[in-house]
Structures are given as C-alpha cells and as structure tokens.
C-alpha positions in Angstrom: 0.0 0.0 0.0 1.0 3.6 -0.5 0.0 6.6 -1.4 2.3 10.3 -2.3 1.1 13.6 -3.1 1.4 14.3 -6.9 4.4 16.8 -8.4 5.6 18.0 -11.8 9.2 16.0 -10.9 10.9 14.0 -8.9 14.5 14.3 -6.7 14.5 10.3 -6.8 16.0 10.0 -10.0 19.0 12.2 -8.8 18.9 10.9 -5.4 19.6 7.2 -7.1 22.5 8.1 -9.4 24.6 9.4 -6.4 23.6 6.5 -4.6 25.1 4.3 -7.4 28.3 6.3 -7.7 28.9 5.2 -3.9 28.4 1.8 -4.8 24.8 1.1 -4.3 22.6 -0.9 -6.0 19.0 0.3 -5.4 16.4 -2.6 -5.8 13.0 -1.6 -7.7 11.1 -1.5 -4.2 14.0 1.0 -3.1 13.9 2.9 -6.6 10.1 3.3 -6.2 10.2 4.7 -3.0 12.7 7.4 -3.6 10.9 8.1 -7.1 7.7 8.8 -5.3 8.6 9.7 -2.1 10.9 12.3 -3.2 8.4 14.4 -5.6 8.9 18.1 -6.2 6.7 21.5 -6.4 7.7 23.9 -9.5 9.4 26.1 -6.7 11.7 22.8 -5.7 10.0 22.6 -2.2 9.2 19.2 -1.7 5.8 18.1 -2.3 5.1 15.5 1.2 6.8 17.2 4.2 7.0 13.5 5.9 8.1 10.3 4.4 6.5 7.3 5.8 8.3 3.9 5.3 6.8 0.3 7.2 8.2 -2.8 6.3 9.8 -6.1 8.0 13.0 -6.0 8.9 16.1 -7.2 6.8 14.5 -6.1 3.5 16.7 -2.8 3.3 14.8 0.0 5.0 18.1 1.7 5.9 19.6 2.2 2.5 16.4 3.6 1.5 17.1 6.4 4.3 21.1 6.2 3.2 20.2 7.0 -0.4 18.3 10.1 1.0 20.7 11.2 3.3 23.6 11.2 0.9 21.1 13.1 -1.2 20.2 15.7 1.5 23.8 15.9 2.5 26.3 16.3 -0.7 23.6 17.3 -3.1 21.4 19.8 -1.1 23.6 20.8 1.2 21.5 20.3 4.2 21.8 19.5 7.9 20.7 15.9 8.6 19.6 14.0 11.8 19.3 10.5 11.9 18.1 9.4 15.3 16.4 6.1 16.7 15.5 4.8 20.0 19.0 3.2 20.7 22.4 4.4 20.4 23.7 1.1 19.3 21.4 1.5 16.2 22.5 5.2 15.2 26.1 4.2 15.8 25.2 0.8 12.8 23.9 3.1 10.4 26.9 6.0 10.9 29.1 3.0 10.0 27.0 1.7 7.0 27.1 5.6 6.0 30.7 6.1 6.4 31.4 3.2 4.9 29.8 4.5 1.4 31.9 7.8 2.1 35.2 6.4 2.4 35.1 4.2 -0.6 33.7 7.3 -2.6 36.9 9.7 -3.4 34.4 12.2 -4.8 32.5 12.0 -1.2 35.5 11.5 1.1 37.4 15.1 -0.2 34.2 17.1 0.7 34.3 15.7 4.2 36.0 18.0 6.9 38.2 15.8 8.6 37.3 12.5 10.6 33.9 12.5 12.4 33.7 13.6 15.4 32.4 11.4 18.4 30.7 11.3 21.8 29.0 8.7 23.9 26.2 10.1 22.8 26.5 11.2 19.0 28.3 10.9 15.9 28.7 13.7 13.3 30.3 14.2 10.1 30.5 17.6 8.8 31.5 18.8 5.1 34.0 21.5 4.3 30.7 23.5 3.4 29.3 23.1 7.0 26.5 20.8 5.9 26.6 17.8 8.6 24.9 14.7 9.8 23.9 14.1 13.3 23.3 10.3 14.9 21.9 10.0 18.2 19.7 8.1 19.8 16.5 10.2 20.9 15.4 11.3 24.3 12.8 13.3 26.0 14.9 16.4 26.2 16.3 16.3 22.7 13.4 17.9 20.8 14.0 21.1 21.3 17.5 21.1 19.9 16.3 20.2 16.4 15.7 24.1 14.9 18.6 23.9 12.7 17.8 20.3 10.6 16.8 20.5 7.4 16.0 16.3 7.4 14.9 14.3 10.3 15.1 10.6 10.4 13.2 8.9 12.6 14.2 5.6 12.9 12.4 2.3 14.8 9.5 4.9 14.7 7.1 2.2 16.3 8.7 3.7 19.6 7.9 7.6 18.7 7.0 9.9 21.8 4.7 12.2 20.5 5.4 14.9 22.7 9.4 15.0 21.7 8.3 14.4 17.6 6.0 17.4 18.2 8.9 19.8 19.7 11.2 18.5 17.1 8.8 19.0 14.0 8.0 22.4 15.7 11.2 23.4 15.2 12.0 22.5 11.3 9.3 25.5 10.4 11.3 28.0 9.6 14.1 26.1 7.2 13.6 26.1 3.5 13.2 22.3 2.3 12.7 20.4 5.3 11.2 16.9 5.3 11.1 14.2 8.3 11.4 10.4 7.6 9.9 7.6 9.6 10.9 4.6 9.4 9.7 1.4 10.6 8.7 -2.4 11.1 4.9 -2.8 12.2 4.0 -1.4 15.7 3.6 -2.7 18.8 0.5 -2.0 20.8 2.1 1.2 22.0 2.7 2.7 18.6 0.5 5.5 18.6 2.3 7.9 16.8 3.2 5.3 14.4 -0.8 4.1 13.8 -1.4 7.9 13.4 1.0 7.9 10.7 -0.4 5.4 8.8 -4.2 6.5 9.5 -3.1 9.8 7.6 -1.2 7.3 4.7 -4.4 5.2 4.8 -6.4 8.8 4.2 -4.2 10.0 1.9 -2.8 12.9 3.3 -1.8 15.0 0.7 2.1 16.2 2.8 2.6 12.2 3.7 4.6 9.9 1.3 3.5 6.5 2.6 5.1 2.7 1.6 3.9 0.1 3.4 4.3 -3.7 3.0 2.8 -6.0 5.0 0.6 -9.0 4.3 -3.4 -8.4 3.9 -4.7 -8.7 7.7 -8.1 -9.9 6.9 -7.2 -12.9 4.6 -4.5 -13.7 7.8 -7.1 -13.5 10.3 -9.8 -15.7 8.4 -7.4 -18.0 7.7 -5.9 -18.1 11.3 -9.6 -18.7 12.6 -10.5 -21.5 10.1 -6.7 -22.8 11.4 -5.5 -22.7 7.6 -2.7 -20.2 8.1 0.5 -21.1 6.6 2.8 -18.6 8.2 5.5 -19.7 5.4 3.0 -19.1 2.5 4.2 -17.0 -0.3 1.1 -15.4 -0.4 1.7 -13.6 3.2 5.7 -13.5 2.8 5.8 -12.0 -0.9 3.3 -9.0 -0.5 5.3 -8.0 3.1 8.9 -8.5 1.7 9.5 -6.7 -1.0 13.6 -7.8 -0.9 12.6 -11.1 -1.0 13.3 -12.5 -4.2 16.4 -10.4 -4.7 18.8 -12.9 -2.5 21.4 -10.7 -2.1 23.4 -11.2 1.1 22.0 -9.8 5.0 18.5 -10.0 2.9 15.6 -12.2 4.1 15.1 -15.9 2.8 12.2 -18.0 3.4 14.4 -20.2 5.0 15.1 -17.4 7.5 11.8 -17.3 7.9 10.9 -20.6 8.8 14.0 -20.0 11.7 12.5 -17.0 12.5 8.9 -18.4 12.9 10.0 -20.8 15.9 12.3 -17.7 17.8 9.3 -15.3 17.4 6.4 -17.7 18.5 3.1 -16.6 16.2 2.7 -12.9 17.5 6.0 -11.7 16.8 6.2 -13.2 13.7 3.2 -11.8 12.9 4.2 -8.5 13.0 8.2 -8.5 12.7 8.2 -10.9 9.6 4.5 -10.5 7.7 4.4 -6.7 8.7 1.5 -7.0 10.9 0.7 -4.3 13.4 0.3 -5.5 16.8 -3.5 -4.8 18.4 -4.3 -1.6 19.5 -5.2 -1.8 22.7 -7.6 0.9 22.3 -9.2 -1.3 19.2 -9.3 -4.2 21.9 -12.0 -2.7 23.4 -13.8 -1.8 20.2 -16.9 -4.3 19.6 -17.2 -4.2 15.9 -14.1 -4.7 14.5 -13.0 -1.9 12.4 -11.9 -3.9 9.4 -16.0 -6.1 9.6 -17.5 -2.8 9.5 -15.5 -1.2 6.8 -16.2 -4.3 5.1 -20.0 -3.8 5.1 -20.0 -0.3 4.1 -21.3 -0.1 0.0 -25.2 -0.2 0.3 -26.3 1.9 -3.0 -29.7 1.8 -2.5 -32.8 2.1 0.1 -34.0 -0.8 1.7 -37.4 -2.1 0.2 -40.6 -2.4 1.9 -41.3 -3.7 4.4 -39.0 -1.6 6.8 -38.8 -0.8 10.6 -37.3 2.3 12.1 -35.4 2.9 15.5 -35.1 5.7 17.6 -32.1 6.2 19.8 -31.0 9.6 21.9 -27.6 10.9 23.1 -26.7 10.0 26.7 -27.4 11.3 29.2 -29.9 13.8 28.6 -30.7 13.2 24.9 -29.2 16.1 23.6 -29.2 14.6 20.1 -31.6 11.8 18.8 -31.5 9.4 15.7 -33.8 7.9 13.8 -32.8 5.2 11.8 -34.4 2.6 9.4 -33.8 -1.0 8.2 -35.4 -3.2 5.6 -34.1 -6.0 3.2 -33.3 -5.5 -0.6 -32.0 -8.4 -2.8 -30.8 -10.2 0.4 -29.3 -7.8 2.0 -30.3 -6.4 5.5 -29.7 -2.4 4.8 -29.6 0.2 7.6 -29.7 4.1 6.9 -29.7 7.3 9.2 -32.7 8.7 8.1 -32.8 12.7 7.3 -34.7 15.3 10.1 -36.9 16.6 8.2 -37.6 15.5 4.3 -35.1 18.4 3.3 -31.8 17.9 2.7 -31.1 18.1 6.5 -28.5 16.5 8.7 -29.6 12.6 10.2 -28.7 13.3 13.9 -31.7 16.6 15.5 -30.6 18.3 18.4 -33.5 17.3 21.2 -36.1 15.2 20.5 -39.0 18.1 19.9 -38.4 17.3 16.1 -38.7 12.9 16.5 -42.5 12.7 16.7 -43.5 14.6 13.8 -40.9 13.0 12.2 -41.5 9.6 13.3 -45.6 10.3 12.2 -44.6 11.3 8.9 -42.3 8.1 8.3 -44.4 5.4 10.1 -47.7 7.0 7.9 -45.7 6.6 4.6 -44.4 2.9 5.3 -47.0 1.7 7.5 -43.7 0.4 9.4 -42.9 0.0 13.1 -41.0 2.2 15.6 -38.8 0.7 18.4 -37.6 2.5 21.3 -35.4 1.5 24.1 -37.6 2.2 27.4 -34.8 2.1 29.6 -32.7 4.5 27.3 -32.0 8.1 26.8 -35.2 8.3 24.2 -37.3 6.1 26.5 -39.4 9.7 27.5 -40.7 9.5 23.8 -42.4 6.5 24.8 -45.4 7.7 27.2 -45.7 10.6 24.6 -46.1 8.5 21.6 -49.1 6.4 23.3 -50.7 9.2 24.5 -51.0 10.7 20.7 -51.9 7.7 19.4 -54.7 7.9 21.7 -56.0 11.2 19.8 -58.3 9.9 16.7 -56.9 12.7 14.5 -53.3 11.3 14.5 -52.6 8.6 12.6 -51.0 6.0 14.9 -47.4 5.0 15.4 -47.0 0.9 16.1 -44.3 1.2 19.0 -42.1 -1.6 20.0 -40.7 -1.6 23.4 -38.2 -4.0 23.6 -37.3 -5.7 27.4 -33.9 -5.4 28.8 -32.7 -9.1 27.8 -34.5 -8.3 24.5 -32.1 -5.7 24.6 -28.9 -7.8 24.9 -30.1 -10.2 22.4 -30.2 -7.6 19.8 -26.9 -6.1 20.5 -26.1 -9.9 19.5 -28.4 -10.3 16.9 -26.6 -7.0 15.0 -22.9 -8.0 15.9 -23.3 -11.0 14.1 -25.1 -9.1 11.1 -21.8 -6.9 11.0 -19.0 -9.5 11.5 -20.4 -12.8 11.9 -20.0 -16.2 9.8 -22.5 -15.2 7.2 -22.8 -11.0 7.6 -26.0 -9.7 5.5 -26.1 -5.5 7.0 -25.4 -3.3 4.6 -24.9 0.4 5.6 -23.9 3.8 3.6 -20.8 4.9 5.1 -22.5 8.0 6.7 -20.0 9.4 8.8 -22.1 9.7 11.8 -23.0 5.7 12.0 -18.9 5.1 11.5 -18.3 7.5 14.6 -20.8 5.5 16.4 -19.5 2.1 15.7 -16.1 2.9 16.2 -16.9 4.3 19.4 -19.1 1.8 21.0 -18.1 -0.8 23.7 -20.1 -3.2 25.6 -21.9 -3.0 28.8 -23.6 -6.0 31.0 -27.6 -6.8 30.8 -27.2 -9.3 33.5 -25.7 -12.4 31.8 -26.2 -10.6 28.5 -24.6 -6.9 26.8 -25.3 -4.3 25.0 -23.5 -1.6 23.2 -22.1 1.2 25.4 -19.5 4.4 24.8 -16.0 3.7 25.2 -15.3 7.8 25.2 -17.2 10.9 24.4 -18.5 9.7 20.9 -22.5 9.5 20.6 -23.5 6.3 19.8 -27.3 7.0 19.6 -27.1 6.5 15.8 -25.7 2.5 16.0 -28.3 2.5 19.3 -30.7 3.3 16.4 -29.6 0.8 14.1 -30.4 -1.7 16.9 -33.5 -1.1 17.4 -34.4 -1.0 14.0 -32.7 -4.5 12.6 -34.5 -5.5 16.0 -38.0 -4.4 15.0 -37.9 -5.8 11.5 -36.3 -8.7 12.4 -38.9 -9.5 15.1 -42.1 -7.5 14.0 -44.7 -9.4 12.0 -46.8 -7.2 10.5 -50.6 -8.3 10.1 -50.0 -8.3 6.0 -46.5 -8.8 4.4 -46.5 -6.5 1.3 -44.5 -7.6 -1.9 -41.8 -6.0 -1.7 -42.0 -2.8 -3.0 -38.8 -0.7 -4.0 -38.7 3.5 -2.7 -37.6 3.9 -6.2 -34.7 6.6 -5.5 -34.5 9.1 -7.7 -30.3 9.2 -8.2 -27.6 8.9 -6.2 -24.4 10.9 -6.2 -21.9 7.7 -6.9 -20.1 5.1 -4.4 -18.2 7.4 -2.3 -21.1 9.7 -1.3 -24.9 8.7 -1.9 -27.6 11.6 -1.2 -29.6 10.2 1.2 -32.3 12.4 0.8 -33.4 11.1 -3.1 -33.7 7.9 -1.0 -37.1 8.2 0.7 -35.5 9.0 4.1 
C-alpha cells in the first residue's frame, strides 16, 4: 500500500544516481520509493513534508534512508539528523554511512576531517558546513532540532509524541525540510506510528507512505479457520519486498521458517508479515473496524417492508436518531434517516423534532417504531401512546423491547456486522462510523449491549439496533411484496444523497 502527493518532478531520479556512484545498487522497491517519495513543487520545495516507510525488517529500510541522506547531504547541502530509539542503532547506520563515504573519493574530499564522536553522538560535517547528526532520541532532545533540514526517525514504532511534536515544531522556519519515519509494524504502543499510517491510509496529501505488510483480513480468516500457513508465499511476498532479490543480509524463506520458531506466532506476525500488533484501544472496540468497513457499500434504500429505530444521546438526549432498516436483494440495509424531508442532517438536536418525524415516516411505510424504554429516548415513549390515543393522529405501532430483549439484539446486529454469514449493509455515513467505532459493551445481566468507550454519541448505532430488531422480530398483520422507494439518483459510491432515498 502507499500513497504520495502528486508533483511536476521527482529528486529520486537524482537521489539514485549518487547512490550508485557510492556503490549502491537500489532494488526496484527502493527505486520506487525514492521516485515517489521524493516528488517536487515547480518552486523545488518538496511536495510530502513527511516520508512514511513500514516494512519487515532485513529487507533494506536503511539504504532507503542512506540514499536520502547522501542526497540531503552532498547534493542539497543540508543539515541531517538520523536518530532512533537506541544508540547502538544510530552508531550501525553511521558506520554503514561512512562506509559508502570512504570508498567514494568524490565524497570522502568534501568531508571535513574524521567525524567527530561522543558517547552520545556521531557527526560528520562537510568543508561547506553541511553535517549529519546520529543519536539516539530522548525526552529532552526535541528542542535542539531548529537547525535540521531532514529528520530521520528511525524504529518509529517507539515515537514519543510529545518530543516528535517539539522537534517538527522546530524544522518550520528552514527552507526544504522533510522528516522520515521509518519502521517495522508497531507494537500495541505505537500510537504515533498508527497515526501515521491513519493519515497514509487517508491519503494525506504532505505524507509519502510505503507500506508492506501481508493483507490482515485474509491472515485473520485463515488463522480462525486454522489454515494459516505462516510460510506461504502469499503472506511472505506481498510483506517483503527484498525477497526474491537474494542478495546477502536479505531475508530468505528459509530465515523465515527459523524466524517463525524464535518469534512464536505474535512476533512473527508483526516483525516478519508486517503485521501491526493490536491496538489496545481497538481491543475494546466491539465491531471490529476492518468487519465494519467491510459492510460499508449499500447503494440503495432498503425495500418495503421496513422498521425504524429511535435512539437519543446519553445522558440527557441532547441529540436523537432515527434510523431505518429493511431488506433489498438479500441484504439487510440500515440508513440514518434525514430530520426533516429536506436535505437536513440525520442526527436533531432534542427530540422536539422525533415525533412529527416519526408520524410522517411510520404513515408513509405503514412500518414500526422501536424505542429502548430504559434509554436516553425512552421519554418518547409515554408521549407517543398518548397521541396515538388522539383519533386525529394517525398512529405509530411502538415496539418496546425488554432489557434481555435488549442484549439479544446487540447480538443479533454484531453477528449481522461481522459474523459467519454477515447480511447488513450500511452507507458509510459518517455519523453511523463515529458511532460504531466508538461503542463498547456493557452487561444486561448475563447478557450486553452496546455502550461508549469515550465521548462519541452512539445514539445512531443504538438506532440501528432497534431498527434491525423491530424488523427482524415484528410481523406485520399483512406482508406486502416488496415494494422498492424507487430513488431518484444517487451521487456515486463514495457519497450517496440520502435524501433522493425516501429518508
């Protein structure tokens, strides 16, 4: 996977031919990177501000940085830093760099003298006063970054955010600057790293990201049906890019296979297949993010006969939901359905809007309303039978589910979402992903239901509930055929206008 921001030309071309004067032979993978990575504006700033580079180790991460550094250094003229999180690995990749320096005459003569060491830092300066900096990073060492034009960060699965934001801060005011991160997949407390790749993942248009890594949802179906072959080309290929190249130091399959018994499963998971450890804040997440990605696509309403739910912002239903569910060729769609029949936002503030809302919607698809008693909406409830009481208001069929009614649909839609044979379909509205992302679980007694893990509102999945509940347990007097709500258009796959679609 990666993604760069797009540039009339490219440094990488440059960057690669003064790599091969020092002796380097830059594999496609590595060729690609710099090519892409290193893309310029017409005013020769560079186009991404932060290079982004995850990949198993022994696959030759670090003469992807080398290439740049030599780059940055003899061609650009620029002040380099090349920290990680250990000494010991800042003091390998001086040597590796030195090392191409002395064998180069045209290198070495521009160098001012031997480098200059501490027990703390190695730096090589050119007669020009241009310099590279390796030292291992520390909590007190971002601040002393205002004068580096690049900044590698090394073993970036072990980024503090605090000392990358001082030390970013800082690189403001230079002309071309550009930080590096470089990395193997993180650990569970790689936030700064996750970040990262969120924004590659997005496509951030100042982030050049490379990734490699095997796909995580064919690994974890396989692991779960127990048909994972950890030594499969299918996961090793796609993660190791330097695989088939079999130069020396590079990574074999038969390394591989050693490595697979040192590591145990985990650790090969993630140091040799590229796969990020779990996020501990994922951990607690009920729907997985990847199942609920995965059922994102629904083009088109749900056909009669359909149910609606009503769900309300805790604690004091500040903001309510209504949302609706119905079937169309086999699929189980759910919608946030609009305020009002304008083109109006899916989530009202109060609930003084819901029951002329609910009246209009229930009248149109002679369909049922569920509402969680116990919940934040629950006050709708004694309001609702008491108009339906009034002859001159057409009347709403309310479902009022019980508390281990309750836990079983919190069931019931998990296993819609990410069980064996997942049939809900949903439209990617931004307020429903919020929701889902941001839900955990709560007890019902020997049962759960869904619950906030932080300060995201997840009325509008506590809508979805109750509305996959009502259909899926409401049997209407007289089953229509099914009858389409004929939308009128839609606005294509990434964005559908919800209002064309009867809701």
């Amino acid at each position: 996977m990666w993604s760069a921001p797009s540039a009339p030309t490219s440094a990488g071309r440059e960057a690669l031919f003064l790599a091969e004067t020092a002796g380097m032979e830059p594999m496609p993978w590595q060729r690609f990177v710099c090519e892409h990575g290193l893309r310029e504006h017409a005013d020769g700033s560079w186009a991404a501000l932060s290079l982004l580079l995850i990949l198993p180790r022994q696959n030759g991460k670090g003469s992807v940085i080398e290439i740049i550094e030599l780059y940055a250094l003899f061609e650009l003229g620029q002040n380099v830093y090349h920290t990680a999180h250990l000494f010991a690995q800042c003091r390998k990749a001086f040597k590796r760099l030195w090392t191409l320096i002395k064998r180069t005459p045209s290198l070495l003569r521009r160098v001012a003298g031997k480098p200059h060491s501490t027990a703390d830092q190695v730096t090589i300066t050119l007669t020009n006063g241009a310099f590279i900096s390796f030292v291992a990073r520390s909590a007190k060492m971002g601040r002393g970054f205002d004068d580096v034009d690049l900044l590698v960060l090394d073993e970036a699965l072990f980024l503090d955010p605090a000392m990358i934001e001082a030390a970013v801060s800082g690189m403001t005011t230079r002309p071309k600057p550009m930080v590096i991160y470089a990395s193997s997949a993180g650990v569970a407390g790689s936030v700064q790293l996750r970040q990262l790749r969120q924004r590659m993942v997005d496509g951030d248009a100042k982030l050049a990201g490379f990734e490699w890594s095997a796909d995580p949802e064919l690994v974890r179906r396989q692991i779960k049906a127990g048909t994972f072959d950890p030594l499969a080309l299918e996961h090793l290929i796609p993660s190791n890019p330097s695989l088939a190249d079999r130069r020396p130091g590079l990574v074999t399959v038969d390394w591989c296979a050693g490595e697979l018994g040192e590591l145990g499963l985990a650790g090969y998971l993630r140091e040799r297949i590229g796969l990020f450890d779990e996020d501990p804040a994922e951990a607690k997440r009920v729907i997985p993010a990847a199942a609920w990605a995965a059922r994102a696509g629904a083009l088109f309403a749900p056909e009669r006969p359909v149910a609606f739910g009503v769900a309300s912002s805790w604690p004091n239903a500040t903001e309510t939901t209504i949302a609706v569910a119905g079937w169309r060729d086999g699929d189980l769609v759910v919608q946030l359905a609009q305020v009002d029949r304008a083109a109006s936002p899916v989530v009202g503030r109060g609930t003084a809007w819901v029951l002329p809302r609910l009246r209009e919607l229930a009248g149109d698809y002679d369909a049922p309303v569920a509402i969680d008693p116990g919940g934040p909406a629950g006050h709708l409830v004694p309001d609702i039978l008491a108009e339906n009481e009034a002859d001159e208001l057409p009347e709403i069929v309310l479902l009022t589910p019980t508390m281990r009614e309750v836990g079983h649909s919190a069931k019931e839609l998990l296993a819609e979402i990410d069980g064996e044979m997942p049939r809900l379909l949903h439209f990617d509205q931004p307020e429903l992903n919020a929701a889902a992302a941001g839900a955990g679980r709560r007890t019902l007694g020997d049962l759960w239901t869904f619950s906030r893990r932080g300060e995201v509102d997840i009325s509008p999945l506590e809508a979805v509930q109750m509305a996959v509940w009502a259909l899926l347990t409401h049997e209407p007097e007289t089953v229509p055929e099914p009858q389409a709500l004929t939308p009128t258009g839609t606005s294509g796959l990434e964005r559908v206008d919800f209002a064309r679609m009867g809701f």
